[in-house]
MIRO-398833 format. One line per 10 residues: number of its first residue (from 1); their letters; for each residue x, y, z of C-alpha. Coordinates in Angstrom, 1 decimal. Layout:
NUM = A = X Y Z ~ ... .
This chain:
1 = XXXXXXXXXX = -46.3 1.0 -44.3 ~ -42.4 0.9 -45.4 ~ -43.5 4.3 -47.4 ~ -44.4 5.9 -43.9 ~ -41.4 4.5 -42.5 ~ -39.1 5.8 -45.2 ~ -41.1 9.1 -44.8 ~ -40.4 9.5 -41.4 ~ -36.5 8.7 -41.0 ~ -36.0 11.6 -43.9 .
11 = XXXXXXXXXX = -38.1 13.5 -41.8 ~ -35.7 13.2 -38.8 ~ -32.2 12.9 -41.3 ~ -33.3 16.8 -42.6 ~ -33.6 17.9 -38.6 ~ -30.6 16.3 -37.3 ~ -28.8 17.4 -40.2 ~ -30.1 20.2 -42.6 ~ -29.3 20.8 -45.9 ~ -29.0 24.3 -47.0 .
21 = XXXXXXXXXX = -30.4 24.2 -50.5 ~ -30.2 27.5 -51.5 ~ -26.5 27.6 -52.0 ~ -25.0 24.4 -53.6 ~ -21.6 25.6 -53.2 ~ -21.8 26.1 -49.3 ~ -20.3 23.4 -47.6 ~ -22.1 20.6 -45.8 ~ -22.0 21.3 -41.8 ~ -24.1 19.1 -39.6 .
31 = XXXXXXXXXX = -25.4 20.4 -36.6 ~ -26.6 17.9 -33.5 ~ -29.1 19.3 -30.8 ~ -30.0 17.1 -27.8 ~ -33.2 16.3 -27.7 ~ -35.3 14.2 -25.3 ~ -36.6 11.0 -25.5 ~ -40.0 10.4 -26.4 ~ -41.4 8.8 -23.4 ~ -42.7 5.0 -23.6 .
41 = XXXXXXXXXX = -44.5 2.4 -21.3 ~ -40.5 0.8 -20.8 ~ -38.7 4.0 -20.2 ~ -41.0 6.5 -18.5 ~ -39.2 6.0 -15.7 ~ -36.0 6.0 -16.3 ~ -33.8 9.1 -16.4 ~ -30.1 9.4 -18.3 ~ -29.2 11.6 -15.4 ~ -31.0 9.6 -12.7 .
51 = XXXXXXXXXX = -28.4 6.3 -12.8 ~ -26.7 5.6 -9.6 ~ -24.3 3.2 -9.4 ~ -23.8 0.0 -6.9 ~ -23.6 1.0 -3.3 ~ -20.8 -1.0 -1.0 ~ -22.8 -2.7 1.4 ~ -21.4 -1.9 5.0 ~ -20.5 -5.1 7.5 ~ -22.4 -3.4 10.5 .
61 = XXXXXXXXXX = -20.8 -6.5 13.0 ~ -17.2 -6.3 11.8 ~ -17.5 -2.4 12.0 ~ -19.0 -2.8 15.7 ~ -16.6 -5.8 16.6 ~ -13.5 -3.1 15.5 ~ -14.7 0.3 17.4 ~ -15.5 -2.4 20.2 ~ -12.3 -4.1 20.6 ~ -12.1 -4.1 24.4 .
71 = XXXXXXXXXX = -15.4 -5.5 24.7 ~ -15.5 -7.8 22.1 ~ -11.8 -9.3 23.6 ~ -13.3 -9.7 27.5 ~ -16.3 -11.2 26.2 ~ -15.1 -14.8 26.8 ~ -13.9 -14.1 29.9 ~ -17.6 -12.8 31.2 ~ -19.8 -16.0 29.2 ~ -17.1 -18.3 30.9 .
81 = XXXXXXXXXX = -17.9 -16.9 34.4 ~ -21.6 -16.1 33.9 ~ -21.6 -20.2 33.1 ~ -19.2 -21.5 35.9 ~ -21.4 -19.7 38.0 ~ -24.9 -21.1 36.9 ~ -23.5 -24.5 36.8 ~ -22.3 -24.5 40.6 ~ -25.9 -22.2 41.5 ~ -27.9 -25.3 40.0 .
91 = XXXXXXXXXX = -25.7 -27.6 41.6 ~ -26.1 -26.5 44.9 ~ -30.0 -25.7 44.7 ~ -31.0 -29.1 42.9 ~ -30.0 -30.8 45.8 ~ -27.6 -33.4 44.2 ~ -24.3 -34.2 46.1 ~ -21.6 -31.8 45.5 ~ -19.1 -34.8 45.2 ~ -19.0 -35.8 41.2 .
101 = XXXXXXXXXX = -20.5 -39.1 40.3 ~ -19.4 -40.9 37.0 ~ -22.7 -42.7 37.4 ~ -25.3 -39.6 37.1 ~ -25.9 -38.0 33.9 ~ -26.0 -34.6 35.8 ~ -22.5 -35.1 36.9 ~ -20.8 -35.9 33.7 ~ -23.3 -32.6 31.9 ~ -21.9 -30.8 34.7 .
111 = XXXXXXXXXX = -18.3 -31.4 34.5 ~ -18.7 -30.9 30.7 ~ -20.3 -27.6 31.0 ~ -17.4 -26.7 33.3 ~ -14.8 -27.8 30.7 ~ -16.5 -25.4 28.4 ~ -17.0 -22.5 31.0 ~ -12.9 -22.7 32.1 ~ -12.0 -22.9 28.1 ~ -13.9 -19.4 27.4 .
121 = XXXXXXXXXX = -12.0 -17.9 30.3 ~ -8.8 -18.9 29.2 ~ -9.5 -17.5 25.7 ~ -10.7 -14.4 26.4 ~ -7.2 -14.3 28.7 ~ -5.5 -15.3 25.6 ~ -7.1 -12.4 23.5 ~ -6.4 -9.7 26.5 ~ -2.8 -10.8 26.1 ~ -2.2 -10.9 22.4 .
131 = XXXXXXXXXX = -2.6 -7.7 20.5 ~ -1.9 -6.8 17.0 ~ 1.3 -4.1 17.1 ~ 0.4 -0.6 16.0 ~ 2.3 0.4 12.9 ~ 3.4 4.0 13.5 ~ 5.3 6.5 11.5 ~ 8.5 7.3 12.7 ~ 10.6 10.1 12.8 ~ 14.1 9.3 11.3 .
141 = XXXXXXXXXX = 17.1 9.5 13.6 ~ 19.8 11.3 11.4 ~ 20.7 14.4 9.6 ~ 19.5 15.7 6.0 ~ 21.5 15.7 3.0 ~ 21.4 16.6 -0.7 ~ 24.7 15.5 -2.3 ~ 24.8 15.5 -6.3 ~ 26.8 14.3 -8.4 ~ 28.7 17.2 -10.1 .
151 = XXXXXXXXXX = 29.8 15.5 -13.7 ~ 26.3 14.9 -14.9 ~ 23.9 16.8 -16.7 ~ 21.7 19.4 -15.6 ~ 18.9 17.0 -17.3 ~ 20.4 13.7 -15.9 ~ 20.1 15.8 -12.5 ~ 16.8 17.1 -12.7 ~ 15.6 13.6 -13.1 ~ 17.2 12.6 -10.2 .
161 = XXXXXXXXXX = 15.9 15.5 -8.3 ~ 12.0 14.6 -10.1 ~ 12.1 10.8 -8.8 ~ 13.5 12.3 -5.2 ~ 10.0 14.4 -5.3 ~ 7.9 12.0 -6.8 ~ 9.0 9.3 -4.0 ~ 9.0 11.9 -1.3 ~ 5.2 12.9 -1.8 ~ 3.3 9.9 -2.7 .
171 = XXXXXXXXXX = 5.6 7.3 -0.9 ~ 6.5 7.0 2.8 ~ 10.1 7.2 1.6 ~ 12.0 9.5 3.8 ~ 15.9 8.7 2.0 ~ 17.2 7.7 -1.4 ~ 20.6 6.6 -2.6 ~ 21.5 5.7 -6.2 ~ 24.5 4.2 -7.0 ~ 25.5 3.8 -10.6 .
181 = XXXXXXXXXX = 28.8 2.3 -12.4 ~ 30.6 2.0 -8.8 ~ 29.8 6.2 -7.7 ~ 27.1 7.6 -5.6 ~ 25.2 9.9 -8.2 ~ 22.7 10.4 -5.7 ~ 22.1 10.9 -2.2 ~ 19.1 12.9 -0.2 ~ 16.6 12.7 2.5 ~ 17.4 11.6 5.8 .
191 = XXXXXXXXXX = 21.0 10.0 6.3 ~ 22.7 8.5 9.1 ~ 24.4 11.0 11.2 ~ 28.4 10.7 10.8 ~ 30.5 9.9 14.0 ~ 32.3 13.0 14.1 ~ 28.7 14.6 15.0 ~ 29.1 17.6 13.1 ~ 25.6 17.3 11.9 ~ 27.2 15.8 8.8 .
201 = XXXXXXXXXX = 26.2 12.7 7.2 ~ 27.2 9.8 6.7 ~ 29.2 9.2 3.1 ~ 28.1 5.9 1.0 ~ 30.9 3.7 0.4 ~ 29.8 3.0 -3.0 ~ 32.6 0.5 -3.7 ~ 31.5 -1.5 -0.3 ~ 28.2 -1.8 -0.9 ~ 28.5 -3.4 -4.5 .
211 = XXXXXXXXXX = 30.7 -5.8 -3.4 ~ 28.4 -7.0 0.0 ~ 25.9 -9.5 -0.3 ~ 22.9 -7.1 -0.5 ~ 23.7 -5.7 -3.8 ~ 24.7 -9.1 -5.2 ~ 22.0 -10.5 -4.2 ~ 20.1 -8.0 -6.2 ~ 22.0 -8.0 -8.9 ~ 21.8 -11.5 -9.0 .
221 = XXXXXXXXXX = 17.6 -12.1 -9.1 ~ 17.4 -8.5 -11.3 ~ 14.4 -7.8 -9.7 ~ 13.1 -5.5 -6.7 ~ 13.8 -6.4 -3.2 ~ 11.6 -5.6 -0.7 ~ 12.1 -5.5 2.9 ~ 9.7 -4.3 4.5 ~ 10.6 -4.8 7.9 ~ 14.6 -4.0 7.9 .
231 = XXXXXXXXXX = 15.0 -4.3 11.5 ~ 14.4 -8.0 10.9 ~ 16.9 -8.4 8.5 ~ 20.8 -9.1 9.0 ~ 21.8 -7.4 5.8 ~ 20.9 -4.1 7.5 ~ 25.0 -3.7 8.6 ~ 25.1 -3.2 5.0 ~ 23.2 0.3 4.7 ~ 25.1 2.0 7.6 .
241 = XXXXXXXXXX = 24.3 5.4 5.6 ~ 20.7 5.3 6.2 ~ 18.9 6.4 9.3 ~ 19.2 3.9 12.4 ~ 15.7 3.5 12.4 ~ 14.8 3.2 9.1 ~ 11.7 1.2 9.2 ~ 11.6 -0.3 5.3 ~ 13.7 -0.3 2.6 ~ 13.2 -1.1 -1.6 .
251 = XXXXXXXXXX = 16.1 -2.2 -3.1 ~ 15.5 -1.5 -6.5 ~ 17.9 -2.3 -9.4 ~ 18.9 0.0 -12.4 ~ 20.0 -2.6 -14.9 ~ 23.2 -4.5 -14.5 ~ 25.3 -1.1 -12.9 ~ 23.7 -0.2 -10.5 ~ 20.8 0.1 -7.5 ~ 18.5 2.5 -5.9 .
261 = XXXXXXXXXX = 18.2 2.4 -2.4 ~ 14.6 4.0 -0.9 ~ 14.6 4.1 3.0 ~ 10.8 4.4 4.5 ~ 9.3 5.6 7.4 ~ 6.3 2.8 8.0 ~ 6.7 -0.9 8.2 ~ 5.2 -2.3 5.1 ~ 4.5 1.0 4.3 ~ 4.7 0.7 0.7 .
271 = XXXXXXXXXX = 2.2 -0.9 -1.3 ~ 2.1 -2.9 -4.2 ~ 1.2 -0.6 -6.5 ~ 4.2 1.6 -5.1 ~ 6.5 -1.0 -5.6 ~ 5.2 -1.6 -9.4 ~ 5.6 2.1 -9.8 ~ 9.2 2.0 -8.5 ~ 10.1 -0.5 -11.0 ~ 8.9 1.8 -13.8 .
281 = XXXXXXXXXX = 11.1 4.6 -12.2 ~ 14.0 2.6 -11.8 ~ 14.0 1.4 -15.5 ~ 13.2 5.4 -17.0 ~ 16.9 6.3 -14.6 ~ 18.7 3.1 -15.6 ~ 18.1 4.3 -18.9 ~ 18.8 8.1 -18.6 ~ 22.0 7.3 -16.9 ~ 23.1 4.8 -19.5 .
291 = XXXXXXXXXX = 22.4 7.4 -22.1 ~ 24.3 10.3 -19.8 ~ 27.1 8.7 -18.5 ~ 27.9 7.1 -21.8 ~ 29.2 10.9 -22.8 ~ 30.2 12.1 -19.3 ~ 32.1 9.1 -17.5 ~ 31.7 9.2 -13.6 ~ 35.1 9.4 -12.0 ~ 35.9 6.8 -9.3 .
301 = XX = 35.1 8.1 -5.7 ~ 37.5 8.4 -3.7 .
């Protein structure tokens, strides 16, 4: 029995890998072939090329209740009157006195069905009147600008210029400002329109906006900020470069010198996995500025 076996897996070693015995001296190259299964009892059914994975089962009411929201919010408002209705119908054709008696079990199941009836109305009212907002994309009220800084590096640039892209195309961010060592390196996108109206934008006060509350306040935590609705916040006066309607904005600091500044388009419109991503980005610039503007010093804006 273990002579067979032995037998049997040299049989299969020489025709998985051959030996070529006629030359000694030629060296050993295996070669592999695919080769099918031998069928059994437990496997003659399954296929390596037949496996299909798990498919997401489909909530057929919550996809019904959302392509029927109309309906779905009136509804109350119909089972409340369809029941205020049957209760007064069987009151008046069962013959009991229309005047409420505390006495009669029909009167009090009466008056509770009508508690119930009026409640459904006034919820289905509520539901007409409250509606989730509609987050929309908006077009940015300003002008667009590409202002470099000139001392730095063609390489310290074209990273700028590759995080500008890279946020651009798989962000809703519409504008981006980085400020670094007190001077705006970088600023592009959509920018508030300056009041001379000579479709020029607006400059960034980079001395300003380290010293307001926004950028300490950053600088402070050292970690992103995220606010996702800006209208909502008062810190807003603080960005007056930015478009007006500027729906979110990622404050995202670059060390201890300075902060990038990503306006979007979209309330909440960036993700979590955007705003981990941004972290990564601001730490590769922190760190190619550092290296760059160790050798080329930024000169003080005027």
């Amino acid at each position: 029995m273990e002579a067979g076996t032995a037998l049997t897996l040299t049989s299969r070693f020489h025709t998985f890998f051959p030996f070529n015995t006629a030359d000694s001296n030629t060296s050993f190259q295996p070669r592999f072939t695919l080769s099918s299964p031998s069928p059994s009892p437990s496997s003659s059914s399954f296929s390596a090329f037949s496996y299909r994975g798990p498919t997401p089962k489909r909530d057929f009411l919550a996809d019904w209740v959302s392509q029927n929201d109309d309906v779905v919010r009136t509804l109350p408002i119909y089972v409340g009157s369809a029941s205020l209705f049957a209760v007064l119908l069987n009151r008046a054709l069962s013959g009991i006195a229309p005047v409420a008696d505390a006495g009669s079990s029909q009167s009090r199941a009466d008056l509770l069905t009508l508690g119930l009836a009026v409640t459904n109305i006034l919820t289905g009212l509520v539901w007409l009147s409250i509606r989730p907002k509609s987050i929309t994309v908006v077009n940015p009220r300003g002008v667009e600008c590409k202002r470099l800084c000139s001392t730095l590096p063609e390489v310290a640039l074209n990273e700028l210029l590759w995080v500008w892209e890279s946020l651009s195309d798989a962000t809703c961010c519409r504008s981006l400002v980085v400020v670094y060592e007190s001077r705006c390196v970088l600023q592009i996108g959509f920018a508030a329109e300056s009041s001379t109206g000579d479709d020029e934008a607006v400059n960034v006060d980079a001395n300003k906006l380290m010293q307001g509350s926004v950028y300490q306040g950053v600088l402070k935590s050292g970690a992103q900020s995220y606010l996702a609705n800006l209208s909502l916040y008062p810190g807003k006066s603080e960005l007056p470069f930015i478009p007006s309607n500027t729906q979110a904005v990622i404050l995202q600091p670059l060390g201890d010198k300075g902060i990038a500044i990503i306006g979007g388009d979209t309330i909440r419109g960036y993700t979590a996995s955007d705003q981990a991503w941004i972290t990564y980005i601001g730490e590769k610039l922190d760190s190619t500025l550092a290296k760059y503007v160790k050798h080329h010093p930024l000169t003080p804006q005027d």
